[in-house]
Structure formats: C-alpha cells, structure tokens
C-alpha positions in Angstrom: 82.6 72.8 129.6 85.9 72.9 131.2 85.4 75.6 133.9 83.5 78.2 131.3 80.3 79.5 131.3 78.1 80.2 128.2 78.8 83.4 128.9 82.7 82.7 128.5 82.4 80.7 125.5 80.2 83.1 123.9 82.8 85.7 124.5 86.0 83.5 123.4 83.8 83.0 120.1 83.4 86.5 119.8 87.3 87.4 120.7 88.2 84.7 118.4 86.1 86.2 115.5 87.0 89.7 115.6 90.5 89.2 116.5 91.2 86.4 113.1 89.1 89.7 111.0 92.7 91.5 111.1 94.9 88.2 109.8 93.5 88.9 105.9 95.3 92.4 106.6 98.2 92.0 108.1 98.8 89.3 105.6 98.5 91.8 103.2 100.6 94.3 104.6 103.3 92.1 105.0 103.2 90.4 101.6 102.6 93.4 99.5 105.1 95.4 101.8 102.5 98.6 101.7 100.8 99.9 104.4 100.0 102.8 102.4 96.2 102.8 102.9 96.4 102.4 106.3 95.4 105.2 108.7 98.2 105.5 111.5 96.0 107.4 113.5 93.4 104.6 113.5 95.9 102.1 114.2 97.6 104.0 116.8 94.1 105.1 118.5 93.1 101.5 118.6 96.3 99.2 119.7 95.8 101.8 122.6 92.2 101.4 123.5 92.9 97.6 122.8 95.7 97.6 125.9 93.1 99.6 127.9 90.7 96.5 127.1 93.2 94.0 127.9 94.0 95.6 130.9 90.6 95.7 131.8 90.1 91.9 131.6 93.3 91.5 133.5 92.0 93.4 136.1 88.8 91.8 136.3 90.5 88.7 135.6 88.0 88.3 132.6 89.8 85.2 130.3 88.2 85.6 126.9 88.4 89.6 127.5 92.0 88.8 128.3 93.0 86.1 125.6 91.1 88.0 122.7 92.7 91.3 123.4 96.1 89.9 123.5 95.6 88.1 120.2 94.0 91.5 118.6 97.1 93.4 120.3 99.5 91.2 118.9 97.9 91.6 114.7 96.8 95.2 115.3 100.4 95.9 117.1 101.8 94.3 113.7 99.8 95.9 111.5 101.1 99.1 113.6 104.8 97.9 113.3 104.8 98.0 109.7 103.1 100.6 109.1 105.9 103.0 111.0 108.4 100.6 109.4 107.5 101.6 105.8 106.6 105.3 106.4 110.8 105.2 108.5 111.6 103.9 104.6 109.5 105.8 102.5 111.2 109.1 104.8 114.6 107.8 103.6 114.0 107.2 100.1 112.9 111.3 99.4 114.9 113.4 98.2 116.1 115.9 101.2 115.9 119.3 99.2 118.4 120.7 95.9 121.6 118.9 95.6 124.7 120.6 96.3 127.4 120.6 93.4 
C-alpha cells in the first residue's frame, strides 16, 4: 500500500470525491462566463475555512488532509476568482448616474 494506511486511503478517496464535486461548477462558471448564482459570501467563507483545513493537515503533516484541501482550494479559489472577476465587469458595464450634456 505504498506507505498508507486504510485510514489514508479512505481519506485520499474521500478528498478526492468531494474535491472533483466542484469541477461540474467551475466548468460551468467558466464556460457560461456567469457566476451570477453564486453566493460570494459562501465562497469567500469557505476558501477560508478550506486554508484553515489545509493548514491543519500541514501542521499535522496529515497527506490526504493536505493533498485534498489543496485541490479543493485550487477549484473553490477559482470559482472565487471568477466570481470577483465578473461582479469587477458587471460594476463597469452600469451606468454611473444621469449623463452630463
């Protein structure tokens, strides 16, 4: 088993799982080019308590704690990317008040 326990694999199973559960969304996001029904405060609230997770698994030097939070980080931080990308555009794009003749 290469050095991992059940416990490990059981773990880099379940990192694996509910890390690939975002890739259907970002792909979405990034074809469509809407996050529009995506809460920010979600995202925002969750990318942080991922890095508290991964941080956590670094410090107890935890592998699939540590490999399955960096994957989830890296979609989730996407997700989170685009998300203040589009709302950046959608800020430009309104109008700013009456035009001045």
């Amino acid at each position: 088993m290469i050095g991992f326990s059940v416990a490990d694999w059981i773990g880099m199973l379940a990192g694996t799982l509910t890390t690939l559960a975002f890739l259907p969304q970002v792909l979405k996001a990034w074809r469509s080019q809407s996050t529009q029904d995506i809460s920010l405060g979600m995202f925002v609230a969750f990318c942080a308590g991922v890095i508290l997770w991964l941080v956590y698994g670094l410090l107890l030097r935890a592998w699939p704690v540590i490999l399955a939070n960096l994957a989830t980080l890296l979609l989730a931080g996407l997700i989170l990317i685009l998300k203040l990308k589009h709302l950046a555009d959608e800020k430009k794009r309104r109008p700013q008040g009456p035009a001045s003749e």
